[in-house]
N, C-alpha and C positions, 0 to 999 in steps of 0.2 A: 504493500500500500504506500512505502516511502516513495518507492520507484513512481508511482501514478501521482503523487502530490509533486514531487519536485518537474514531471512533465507537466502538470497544471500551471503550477509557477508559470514555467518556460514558457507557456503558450502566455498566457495574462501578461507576462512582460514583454513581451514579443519582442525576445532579446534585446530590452533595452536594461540598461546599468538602474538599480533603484539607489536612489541616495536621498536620505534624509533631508538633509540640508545642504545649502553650499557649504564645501568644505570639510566632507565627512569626513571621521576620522577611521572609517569604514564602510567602505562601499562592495556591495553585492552585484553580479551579473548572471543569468542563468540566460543560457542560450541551448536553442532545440535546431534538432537538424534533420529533416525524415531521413529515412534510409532510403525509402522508396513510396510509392505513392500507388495508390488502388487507382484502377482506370473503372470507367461507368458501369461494367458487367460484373465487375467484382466488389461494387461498393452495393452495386443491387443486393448480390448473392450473399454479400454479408449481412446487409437488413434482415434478408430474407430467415438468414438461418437464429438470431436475436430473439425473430417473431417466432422462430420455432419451438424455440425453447420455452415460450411465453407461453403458446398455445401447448406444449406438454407439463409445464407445472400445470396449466389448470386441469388438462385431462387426470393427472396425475389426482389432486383435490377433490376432485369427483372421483373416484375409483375409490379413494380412501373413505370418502362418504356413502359409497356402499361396501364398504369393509373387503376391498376386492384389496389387498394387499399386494399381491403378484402381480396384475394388471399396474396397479401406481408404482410398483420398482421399475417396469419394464420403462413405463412414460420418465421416471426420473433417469433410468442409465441412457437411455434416448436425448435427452436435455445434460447430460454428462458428456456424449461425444461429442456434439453440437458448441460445444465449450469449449474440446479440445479443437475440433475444426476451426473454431473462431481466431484462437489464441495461435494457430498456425499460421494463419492469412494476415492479421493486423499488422500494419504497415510498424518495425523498428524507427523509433528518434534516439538519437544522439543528444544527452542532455550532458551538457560540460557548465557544473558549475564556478565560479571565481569569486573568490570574498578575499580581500586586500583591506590592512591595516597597517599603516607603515610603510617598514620596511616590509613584513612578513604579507605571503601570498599564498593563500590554499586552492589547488586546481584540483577536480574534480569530473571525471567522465565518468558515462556510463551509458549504456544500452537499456531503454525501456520502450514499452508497449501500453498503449493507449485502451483503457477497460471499457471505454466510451463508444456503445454502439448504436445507432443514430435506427430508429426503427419508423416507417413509412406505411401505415394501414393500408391505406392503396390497397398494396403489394398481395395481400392476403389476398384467398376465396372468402373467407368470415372472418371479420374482424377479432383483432387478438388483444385492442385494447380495451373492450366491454366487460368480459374477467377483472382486468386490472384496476379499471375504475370503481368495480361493485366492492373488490378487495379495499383497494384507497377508502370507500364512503363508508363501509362496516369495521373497518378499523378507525377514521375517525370518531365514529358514533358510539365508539368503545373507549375512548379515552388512548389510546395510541397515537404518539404524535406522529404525523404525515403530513410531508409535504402535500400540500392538494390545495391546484392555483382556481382560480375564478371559475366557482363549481365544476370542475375539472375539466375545462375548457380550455385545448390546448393545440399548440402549432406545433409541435413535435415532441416526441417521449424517444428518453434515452435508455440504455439496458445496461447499467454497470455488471459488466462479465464474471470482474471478479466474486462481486457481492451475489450472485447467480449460482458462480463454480459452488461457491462458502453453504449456501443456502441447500441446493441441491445433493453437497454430499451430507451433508447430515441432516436429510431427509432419508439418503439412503440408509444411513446409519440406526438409523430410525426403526424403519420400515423393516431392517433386519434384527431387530430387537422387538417390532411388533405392536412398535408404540406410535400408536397413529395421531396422536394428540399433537408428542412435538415433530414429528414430522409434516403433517397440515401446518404447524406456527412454521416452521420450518420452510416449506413451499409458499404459504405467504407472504413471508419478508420479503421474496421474492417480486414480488406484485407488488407490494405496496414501496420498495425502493424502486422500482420505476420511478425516470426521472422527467415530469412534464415541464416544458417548457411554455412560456404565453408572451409572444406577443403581437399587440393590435396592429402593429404594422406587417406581421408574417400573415393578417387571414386571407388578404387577396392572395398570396403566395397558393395559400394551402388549399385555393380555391380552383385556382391555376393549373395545381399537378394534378389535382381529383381527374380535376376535366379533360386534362391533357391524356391519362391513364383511361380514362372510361371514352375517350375515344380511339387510342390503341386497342383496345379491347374492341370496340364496336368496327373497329376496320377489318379487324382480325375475321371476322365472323360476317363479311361483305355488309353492314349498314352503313354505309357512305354516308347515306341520307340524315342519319342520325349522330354520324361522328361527327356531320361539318356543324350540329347544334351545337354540339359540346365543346369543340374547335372557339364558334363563337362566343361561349358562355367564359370560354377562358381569355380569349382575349380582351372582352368587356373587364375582366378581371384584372389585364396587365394594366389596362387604362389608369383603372382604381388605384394601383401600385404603383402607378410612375406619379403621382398626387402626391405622395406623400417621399419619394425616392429621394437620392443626391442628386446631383445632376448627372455626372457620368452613371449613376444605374441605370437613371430615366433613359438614358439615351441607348442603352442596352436590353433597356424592357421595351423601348418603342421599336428595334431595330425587333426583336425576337415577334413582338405583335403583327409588324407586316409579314413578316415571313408567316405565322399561323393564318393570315387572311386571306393570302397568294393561297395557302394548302384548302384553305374552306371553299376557295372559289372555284377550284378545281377538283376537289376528293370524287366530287359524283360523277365524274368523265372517267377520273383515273386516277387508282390509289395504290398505284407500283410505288412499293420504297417507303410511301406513306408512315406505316406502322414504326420501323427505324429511327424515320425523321422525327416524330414525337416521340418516343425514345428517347432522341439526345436533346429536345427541349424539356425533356421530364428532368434529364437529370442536371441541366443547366439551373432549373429553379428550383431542386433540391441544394446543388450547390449554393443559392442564393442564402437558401437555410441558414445554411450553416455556418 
């Protein structure tokens, strides 16, 4: 967990030097460096496999709820590889920390991995966040503190991995002792450290990728007719979004707008490549996210 706070740092400072005041009599610097970087089919795929694990702690909670014990180990060693897969893929940073006093100088490297997994409902056949939210509202209703933003109204949830792995083996542990009490607390911490994010200026965003995705889908399956609705519905959305933008975003969101206007005015002639093209405006405004 040291490893993930000091890459936190790095990120928040975005390698810049923090110093108290002019003329510290110590100054700190934390610099992050990727190793490498996930291209759009692998930052999908890692969403994807986040939501998976989400959707087997809950299978997992229901199984224990009818005392199917064997059936909830299966769903929790299932949400155990899916961890390991994760932890396979997450892109290495380079954090080199520097604290200077003086004369004397402490330099400090090290290789860590990001427990931060960025999860996209979309992406699902049934949503994986409706579990986590019922778990969020019956744990606050219980007196367990949770974070739980504007009645859980939210632009993105994140899946701390680690807190997941922690969570899921001593479920397992659990479940092989027979004790389904704290292995259900156990799968829930799970859900309820789900991490929502809110804000007012990401809902056109999140209105954007819906439509952008439900008309991949709808191309997928030839309704032209209905993808160029959805097409439109997102573009009225970039509009909404370039309102409140910088200027250079604005001029990024209006540039990406015509291009989805040119594909609306066209999908019901011809929707070669189509599906693709929204594709990588899906993950162009995922990345906006983040």
């Amino acid at each position: 967990m040291w490893n993930a706070r000091k890459l936190w740092l790095g990120a928040l400072l975005s390698a810049l030097a923090v110093n108290l005041y002019a003329g510290s009599r110590i100054t700190a610097e934390v610099q992050t460096r990727p190793a490498a970087k996930l291209n759009a089919e692998e930052s999908r795929a890692l969403s994807l496999a986040a939501a998976e694990i989400l959707k087997h702690v809950n299978e997992a909670r229901m199984a224990i709820g009818k005392k199917d014990m064997k059936a909830a180990g299966a769903h929790v060693d299932q949400g155990l590889v899916l961890v390991k897969i994760i932890n396979e893929t997450v892109p290495t940073f380079q954090v080199e920390t520097t604290i200077k006093a003086g004369q004397l100088n402490y330099v400090d490297k090290e290789n860590s991995k990001l427990p931060i997994v960025p999860i996209y409902d979309e992406l699902q056949r049934v949503s994986v966040m409706a579990p986590v939210e019922a778990a969020k509202k019956e744990a606050s209703k219980s007196g367990v503190p949770v974070a739980v933003d504007v009645e859980l109204i939210h632009t993105r949830a994140d899946l701390n991995v680690d807190l997941a792995r922690e969570g899921l083996q001593a479920a397992k542990d659990s479940i092989q002792k027979d004790d389904s009490r704290t292995a259900d607390n156990a799968l829930a911490s799970i859900q309820t450290g789900v991490i929502f994010n809110y804000a007012k200026m990401d809902l056109p965003l999140e209105k954007i990728r819906e439509n952008l995705l439900l008309a991949k889908n709808l191309v997928d399956v030839g309704k032209n007719k209905e993808a160029k609705a959805a097409l439109d519905v997102a573009g009225d959305a970039l509009m909404d979004y370039e309102k409140g933008a910088g200027v250079s975003r604005a001029s990024e969101s209006k540039a990406l707008r015509e291009e989805i206007q040119k594909l609306s005015q066209d999908i019901e002639k011809n929707s070669k490549g189509a599906a693709d093209q929204i594709m990588g405006w899906w993950d162009k405004v995922r990345k906006w996210l983040q």
